[in-house]
N, C-alpha and C positions, 0 to 999 in steps of 0.2 A: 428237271432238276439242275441242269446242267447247262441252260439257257442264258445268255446274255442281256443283262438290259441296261445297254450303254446311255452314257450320259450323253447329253448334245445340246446345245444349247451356242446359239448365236447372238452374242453379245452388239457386237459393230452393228447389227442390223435392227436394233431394238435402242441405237442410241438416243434420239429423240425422247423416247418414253421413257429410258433408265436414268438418265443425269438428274430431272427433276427430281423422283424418286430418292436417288441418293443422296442427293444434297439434304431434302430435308429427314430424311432417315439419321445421316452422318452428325448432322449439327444439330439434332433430338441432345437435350443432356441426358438421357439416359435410353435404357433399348426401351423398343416398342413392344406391347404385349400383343399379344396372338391378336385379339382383339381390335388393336389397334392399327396391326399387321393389315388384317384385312377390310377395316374399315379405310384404309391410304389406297388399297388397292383397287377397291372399288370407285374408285376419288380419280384413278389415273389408268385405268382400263387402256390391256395390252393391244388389243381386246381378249380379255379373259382376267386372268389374275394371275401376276406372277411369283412363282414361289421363292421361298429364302435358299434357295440353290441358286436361281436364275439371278436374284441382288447380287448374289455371294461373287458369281460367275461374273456379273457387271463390273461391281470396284473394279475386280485385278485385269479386268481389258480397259477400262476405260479410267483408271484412276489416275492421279495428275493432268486431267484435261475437262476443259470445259468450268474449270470453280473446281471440280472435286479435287479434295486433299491428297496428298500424295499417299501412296499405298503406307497402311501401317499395319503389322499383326495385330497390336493390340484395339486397334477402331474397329476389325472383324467379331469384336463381342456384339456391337449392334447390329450387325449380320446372319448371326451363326441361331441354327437352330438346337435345341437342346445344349446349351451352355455349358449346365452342371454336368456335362459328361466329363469336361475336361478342366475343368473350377479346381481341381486339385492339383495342378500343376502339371501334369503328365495328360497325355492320351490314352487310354484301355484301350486293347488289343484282347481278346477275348476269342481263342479258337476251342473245338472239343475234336477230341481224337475218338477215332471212330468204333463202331461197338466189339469189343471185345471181352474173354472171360476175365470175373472178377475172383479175386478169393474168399470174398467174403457174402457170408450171407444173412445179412441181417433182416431183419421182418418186417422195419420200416420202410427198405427202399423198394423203390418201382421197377419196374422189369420191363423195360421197353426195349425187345430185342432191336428196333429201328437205331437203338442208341446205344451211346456206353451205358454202362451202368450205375441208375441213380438218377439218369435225365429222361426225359419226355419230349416225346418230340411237337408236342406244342408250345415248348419253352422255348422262348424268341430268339436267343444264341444258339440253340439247339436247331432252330428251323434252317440260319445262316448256314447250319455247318450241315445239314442236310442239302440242300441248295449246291453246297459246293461239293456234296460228295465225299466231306471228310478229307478232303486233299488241303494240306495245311499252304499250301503256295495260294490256290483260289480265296480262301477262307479271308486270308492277308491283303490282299490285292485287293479283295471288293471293300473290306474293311475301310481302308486307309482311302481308297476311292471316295467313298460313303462320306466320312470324314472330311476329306479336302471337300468333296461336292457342297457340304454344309457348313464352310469355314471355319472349320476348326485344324487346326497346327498337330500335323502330320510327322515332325522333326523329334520327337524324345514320347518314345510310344514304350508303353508296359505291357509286354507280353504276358499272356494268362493262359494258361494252357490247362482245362479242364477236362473230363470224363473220366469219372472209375477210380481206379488206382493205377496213376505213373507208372510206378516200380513195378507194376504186373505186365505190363508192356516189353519187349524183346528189344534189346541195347542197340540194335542194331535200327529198330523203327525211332524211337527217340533220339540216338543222332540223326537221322534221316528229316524225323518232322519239325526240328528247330532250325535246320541248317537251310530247308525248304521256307519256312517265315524268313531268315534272313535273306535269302534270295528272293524272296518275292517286295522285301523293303528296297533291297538294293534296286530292285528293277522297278519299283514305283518310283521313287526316290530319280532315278533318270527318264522319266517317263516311255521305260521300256513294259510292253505288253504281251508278256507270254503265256494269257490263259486257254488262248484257241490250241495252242499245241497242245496244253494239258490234257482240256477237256478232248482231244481225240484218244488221248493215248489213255484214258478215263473211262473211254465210251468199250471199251475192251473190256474191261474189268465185269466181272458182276458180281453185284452188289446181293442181291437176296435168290431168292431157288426158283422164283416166281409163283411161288403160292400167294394167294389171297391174302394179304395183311390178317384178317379176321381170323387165322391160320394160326398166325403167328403168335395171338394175342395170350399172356399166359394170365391167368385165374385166380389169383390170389387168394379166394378161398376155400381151393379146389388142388392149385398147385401141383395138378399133373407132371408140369416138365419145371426142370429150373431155368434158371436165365441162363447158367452155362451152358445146359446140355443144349436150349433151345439154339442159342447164337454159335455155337460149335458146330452144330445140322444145318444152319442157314445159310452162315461163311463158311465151309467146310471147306470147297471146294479153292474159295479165293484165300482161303489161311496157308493152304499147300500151295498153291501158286507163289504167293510172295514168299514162303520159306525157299521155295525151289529157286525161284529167281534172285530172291537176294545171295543163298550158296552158288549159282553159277557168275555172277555179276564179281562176288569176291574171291572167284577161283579164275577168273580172266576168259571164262568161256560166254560168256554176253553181252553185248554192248549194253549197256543202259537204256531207260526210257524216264520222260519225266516223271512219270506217276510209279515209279520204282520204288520201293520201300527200303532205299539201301543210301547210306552216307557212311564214310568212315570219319575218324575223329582227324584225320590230318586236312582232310575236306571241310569239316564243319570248324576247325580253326584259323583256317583259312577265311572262310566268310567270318567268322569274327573280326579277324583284324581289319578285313574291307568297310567293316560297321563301323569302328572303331570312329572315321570320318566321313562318314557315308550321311546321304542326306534325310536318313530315317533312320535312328540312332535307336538302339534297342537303352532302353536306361533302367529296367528291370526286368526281370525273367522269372513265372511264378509256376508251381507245378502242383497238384496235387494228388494227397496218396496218404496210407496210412500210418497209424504208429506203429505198426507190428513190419512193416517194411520198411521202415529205417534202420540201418546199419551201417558201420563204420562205411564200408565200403560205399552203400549209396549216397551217403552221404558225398563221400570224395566226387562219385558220376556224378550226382546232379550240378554239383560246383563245376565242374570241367562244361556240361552243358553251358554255363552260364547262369543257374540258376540263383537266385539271390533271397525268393522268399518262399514256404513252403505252407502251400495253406493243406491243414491236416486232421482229420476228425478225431477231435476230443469224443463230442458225442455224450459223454454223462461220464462224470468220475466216481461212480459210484459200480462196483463190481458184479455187484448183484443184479441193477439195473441192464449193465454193458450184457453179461450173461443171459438173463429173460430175453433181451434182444437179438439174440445169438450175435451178437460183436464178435467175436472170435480172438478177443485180445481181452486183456486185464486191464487196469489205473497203471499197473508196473509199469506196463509195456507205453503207457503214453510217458509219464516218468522218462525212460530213458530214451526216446525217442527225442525229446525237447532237449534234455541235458548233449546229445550228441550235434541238434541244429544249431543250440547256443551257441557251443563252443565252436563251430566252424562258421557264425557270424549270420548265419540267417535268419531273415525275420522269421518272424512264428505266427502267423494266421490260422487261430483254431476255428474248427465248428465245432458249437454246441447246439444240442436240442433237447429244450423243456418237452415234457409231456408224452416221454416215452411209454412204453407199457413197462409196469410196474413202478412207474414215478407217482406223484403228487406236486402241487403248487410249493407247497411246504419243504419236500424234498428237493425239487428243482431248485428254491431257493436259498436253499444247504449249498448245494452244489457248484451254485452260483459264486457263494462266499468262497468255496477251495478253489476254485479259476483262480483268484485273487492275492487269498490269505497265505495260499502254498507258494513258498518260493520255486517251486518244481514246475511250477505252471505259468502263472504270469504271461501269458500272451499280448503282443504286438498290438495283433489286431484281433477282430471277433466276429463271425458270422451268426447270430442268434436264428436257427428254423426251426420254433415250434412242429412240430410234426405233424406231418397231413398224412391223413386217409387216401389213398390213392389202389385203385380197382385189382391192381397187377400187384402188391406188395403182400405177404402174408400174414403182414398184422390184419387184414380181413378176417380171418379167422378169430383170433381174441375179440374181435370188433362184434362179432357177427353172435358170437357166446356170451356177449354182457361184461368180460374182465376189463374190456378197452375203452374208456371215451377219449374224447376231444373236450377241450377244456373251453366253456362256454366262452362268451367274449368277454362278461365283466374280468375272470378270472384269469384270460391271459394278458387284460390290461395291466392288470393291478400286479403279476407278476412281472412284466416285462418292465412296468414303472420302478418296482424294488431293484430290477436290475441297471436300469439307465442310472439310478441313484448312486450305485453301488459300484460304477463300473469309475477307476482310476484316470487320471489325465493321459499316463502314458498309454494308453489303450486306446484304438479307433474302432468302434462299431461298425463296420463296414457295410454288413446287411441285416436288415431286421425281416423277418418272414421269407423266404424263398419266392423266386416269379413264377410260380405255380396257376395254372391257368384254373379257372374256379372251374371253368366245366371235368376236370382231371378229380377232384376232392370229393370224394364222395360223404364224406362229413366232415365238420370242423370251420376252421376260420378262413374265408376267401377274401378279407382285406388287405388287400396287398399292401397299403400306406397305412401300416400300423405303425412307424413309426411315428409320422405323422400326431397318430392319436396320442403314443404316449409324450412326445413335446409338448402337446398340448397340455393334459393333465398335469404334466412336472408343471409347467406353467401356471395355470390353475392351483397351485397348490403352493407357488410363492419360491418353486425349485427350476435349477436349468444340470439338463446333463454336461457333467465334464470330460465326457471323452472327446478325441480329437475332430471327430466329423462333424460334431454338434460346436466345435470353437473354430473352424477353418475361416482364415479371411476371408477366403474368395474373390468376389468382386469388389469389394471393400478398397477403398485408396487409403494409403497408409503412410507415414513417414518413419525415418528412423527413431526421429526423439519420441517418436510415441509408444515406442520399443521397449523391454527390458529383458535380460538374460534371466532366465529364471532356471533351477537345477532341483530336480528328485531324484534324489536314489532309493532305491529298493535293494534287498537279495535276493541273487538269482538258485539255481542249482551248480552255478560254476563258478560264482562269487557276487561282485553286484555290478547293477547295471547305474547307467546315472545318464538321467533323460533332460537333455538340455530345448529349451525351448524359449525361441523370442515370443512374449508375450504382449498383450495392452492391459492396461489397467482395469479393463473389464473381463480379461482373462481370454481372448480371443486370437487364435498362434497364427502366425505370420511365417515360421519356420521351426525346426527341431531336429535332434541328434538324437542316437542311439548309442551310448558308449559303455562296451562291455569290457571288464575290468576282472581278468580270470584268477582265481584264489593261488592255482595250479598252473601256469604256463609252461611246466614242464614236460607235463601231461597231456600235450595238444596233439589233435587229432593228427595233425602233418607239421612238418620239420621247418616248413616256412613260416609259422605262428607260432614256435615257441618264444618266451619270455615279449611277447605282445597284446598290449591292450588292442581292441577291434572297434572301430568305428563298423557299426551295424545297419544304420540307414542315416542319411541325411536327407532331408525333404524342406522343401521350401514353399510354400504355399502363394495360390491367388491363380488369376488365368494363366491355362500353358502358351509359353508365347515362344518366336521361334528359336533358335540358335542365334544368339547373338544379337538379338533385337531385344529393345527397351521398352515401358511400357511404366509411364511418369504413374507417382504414386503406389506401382504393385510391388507388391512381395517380392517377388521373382526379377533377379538381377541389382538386386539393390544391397551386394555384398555380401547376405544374411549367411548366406553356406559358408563362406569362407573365414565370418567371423566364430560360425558353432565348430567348425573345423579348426581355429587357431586354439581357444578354449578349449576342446577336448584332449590337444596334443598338449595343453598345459596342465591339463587336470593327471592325465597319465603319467608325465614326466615328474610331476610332482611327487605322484604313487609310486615312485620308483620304476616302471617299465623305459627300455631299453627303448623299446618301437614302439610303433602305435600302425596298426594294419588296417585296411578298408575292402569288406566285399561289394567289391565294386562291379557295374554292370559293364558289357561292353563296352555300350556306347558312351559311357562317363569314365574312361580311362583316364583320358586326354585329359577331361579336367583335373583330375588328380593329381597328373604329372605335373602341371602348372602349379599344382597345390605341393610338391614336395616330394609326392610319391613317386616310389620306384617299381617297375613291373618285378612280379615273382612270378609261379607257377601257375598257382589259382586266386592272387592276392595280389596287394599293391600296397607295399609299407614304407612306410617315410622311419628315417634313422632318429630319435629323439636326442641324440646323443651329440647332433651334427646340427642342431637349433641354435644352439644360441650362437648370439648374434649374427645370426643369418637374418636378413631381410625378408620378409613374403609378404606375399597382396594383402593388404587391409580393406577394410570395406571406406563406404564413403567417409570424407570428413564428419556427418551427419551422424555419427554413429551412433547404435541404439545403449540404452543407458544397462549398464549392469548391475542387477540386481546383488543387495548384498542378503536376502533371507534363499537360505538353500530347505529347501524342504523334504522330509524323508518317510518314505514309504515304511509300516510297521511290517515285520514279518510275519 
């Protein structure tokens, strides 16, 4: 689990055979498909075939010499493998924190004591973090490794930090496991390599009791033990270690170790400000956890974390549904969960899932409409996971009595098509089905690129989804004049928001704003936000390219931020508000200040009152045309 398998690769010694190679790769007008990949490869034998790590690895040794182009971020698109991982402007960063008790017990999820709770350890981010042992510095390190090895831009990475529920985690391990990713950025980032220490001080720790897995495995229709009690009796042992060692470590009786489960907040603010210009810039920070564990207070922890987005299980807003389920929370409780993230600027990344026990197609598609129609809800983004059948979960029981099916495939087509229809501009679909390994489902849908299908059918049917992952530029070359500023406003639960977004004439975004415009900023959760509108996300789309590098034609660096930035501080100024605040990620502070902003506590607010006639960056001469129809969302 806890093996190395270094990269290596000797470029100078392979120059003969690489330059040809790159040259007609590089000067392709476009990239090469798999296909084509290996059919050059075969054409120019190493002897063998070399992979798109080994290319990757070529350019940056051998670039500028020989005919090849001087090194560029942006020429590493016909390089890089898997692309679309990073096509939205950012890097994913994607760890899971390790198995511990949940509060909730719902019927749907899986029980895989190997894991937190909710994942499977067949699930491909799930395997990584088993590999690494749950050690959030490993997790980071091989990541970003992985990454650079396959050419993709390692400089403005979005932390994800997934398993269970956050906030059921002890304050003490969550400073510890974010401050451990920035450490492990900062030391990729100077090509320092501290995992051999880790993994010793790793190889101490144990992980399970040494029973048989098959031991461990709980029965979902049988449900002898629960996932608490089970993962309580497994880690039992290592749960009281790290409590004991983290109480002696903060009582000055222990030296530290790296695999220590212990940071304090003047430590992990520290490594923020080192990110701040560090050459692997955190530029979001996302956590997940429930509605019934948001409160004021958490709220404020996760902000001090860093955290900027909160992906959080809706799940079914129907009460009855959430109850059959045993959810353990009400519709209330997500209500006021959102009304408290609004208003302290974070995004909202909900999960929903059709086809619980006691739903229907017809229901689910009610349900569908209140995401939408309720100004209480209105989510950012959206994770849609139909619910699967999985061996360890106790909806096997309902399953196994007849109350429970799985909803055939015409029926979760045709459901999920009413929802791609249905789902708003400001909204990103972000996942459609969960990556659920088909051997895991013991009945139900195992097409993982259902999405897929239903673009296909909107298509077929003369329609296209307008949420934002289905209009992203991407690779797309774009200019400004082909631009226009377009604006929605909706109402929220804390007033309204108004979604700015450069667009094309075919309706396909280049970039966009989040600006939230409080009814009440009297009434703000902390004393640094009163009487301030909040810029909530800004995003710029096309390839991630690096810090400070250009890339003709894209999205990205072509002023756009700076122009939805000057327009939102007008739109607010005009509203009346005094300031106008931004939760900002670490590593995009810097930009900020350039942009106006001033550091606060957990914030960064520029004065509205001290604009005019101040000068600030405008984007290029080129600039994209502003539209004059503003369009608005009905309540």
């Amino acid at each position: 689990m806890l093996d190395d398998q270094k990269y290596a690769f000797d470029a100078e010694a392979h120059r003969e055979q690489l330059i040809p190679l790159l040259e007609i790769i590089l000067s392709a007008p476009g990239r090469l498909s798999s296909r084509e990949h290996q059919q050059l490869m075969r054409r120019h034998p190493k002897p063998g075939i070399y992979s798109l790590a080994n290319l990757v690895d070529g350019w940056r040794v051998l670039a500028g010499q020989a005919g090849l182009p001087d090194y560029d971020e942006a020429l590493l698109y016909k390089l890089r493998r898997k692309p679309v991982r990073t096509m939205s402007g950012v890097t994913p960063l994607t760890l899971l924190t390790k198995p511990f008790p949940c509060p909730g017990t719902c019927i749907f999820c899986p029980n895989d004591v190997r894991m937190p709770k909710s994942y499977l350890a067949d699930e491909p981010g799930a395997q990584r973090a088993e590999k690494n042992a749950f050690d959030p510095y490993l997790q980071t390190w091989m990541r970003l490794q992985t990454y650079h090895n396959l050419g993709h831009s390692t400089d403005k990475i979005e932390i994800i930090i997934l398993g269970g529920t956050w906030s059921f985690y002890p304050e003490t391990f969550q400073i510890w496991f974010v401050k451990r990713i920035f450490d492990a950025m900062h030391d990729f980032g100077k090509g320092i390599d501290r995992r051999a220490e880790v993994r010793a001080a790793l190889r101490q720790k144990s992980m399970f009791t040494g029973l048989p897995i098959s031991d461990l495995t709980i029965n979902g229709a049988a449900m002898a033990a629960s996932y608490n009690r089970t993962v309580q009796e497994v880690y039992a042992a290592e749960m009281r270690r790290s409590r004991g060692l983290a109480d002696e470590i903060a009582a000055g009786q222990r030296q530290r170790g790296p695999a220590d489960e212990y940071a304090t907040w003047d430590e992990l603010e520290a490594a923020q400000r080192e990110n701040e210009t560090a050459a692997c810039r955190a530029v979001g920070l996302v956590i997940e956890t429930r509605p019934d564990h948001i409160s004021a207070e958490e709220v404020i922890r996760v902000r001090r974390l860093g955290c900027t987005k909160v992906q959080i299980g809706f799940q079914s807003l129907n009460d009855r549904v959430l109850d059959l389920n045993k959810r353990g929370h009400d519709v209330a409780a997500t209500r006021r969960a959102v009304a408290l993230l609004r208003g302290a600027g974070f995004k909202i990344h909900a999960h929903w899932m059709p086809n619980l026990y006691g739903s229907s197609p017809r229901d689910d598609l009610e349900d569908y409409g209140r995401l939408f129609d309720d100004p209480d809800f209105r989510p950012d983004e959206l994770k849609i996971y139909p619910c699967s059948l999985i061996e360890s979960a106790e909806l096997m029981q309902q399953y196994q009595a007849g109350d429970w099916r799985p909803y055939s495939h015409d029926e979760l087509l045709e459901l999920l098509f009413e929802c791609f229809r249905r789902t708003p501009e400001y909204c990103r679909l972000t996942r459609v089905i969960r990556d659920i390994p088909g051997t895991d489902i013991v009945d139900g849908n195992k097409v993982t690129n259902f999405r897929q299908l239903v673009e296909r059918e909107l298509e077929r049917r003369g329609e296209r989804s307008l949420d934002i992952r289905a209009r992203e530029i991407r690779k797309k070359s774009v200019t400004a004049a082909e631009l226009k500023l377009d604006s929605l406003s909706y109402a929220s639960s804390i007033g309204e928001e108004v979604f700015l977004q450069y667009v094309t004439d075919q309706r396909d975004i280049a970039g966009f704003l989040r600006l939230s415009l409080p009814a009440q900023t009297d009434a703000a959760l902390l004393d640094e936000l009163r009487g301030c509108a909040m810029i909530r996300e800004v995003h710029v789309y096309g390839l991630a390219l690096g810090i400070g590098s250009t890339g003709e034609g894209r999205a990205q660096h072509a002023g756009l931020g700076t122009s939805l930035i000057e327009r939102a501080a007008q739109i607010a100024a005009e509203r009346g508000y005094q300031r106008l605040a931004v939760i900002s990620s670490v590593g995009t502070r810097e930009y900020y200040r350039k942009r106006g902003f001033a550091d606060g506590a957990l914030y960064q607010i520029r004065d509205l009152r001290e604009d005019t006639g101040q000068e600030r960056s405008h984007p290029p001469e080129s600039a994209p045309r502003q539209a004059t129809t503003v369009h608005t969302a009905s309540p």
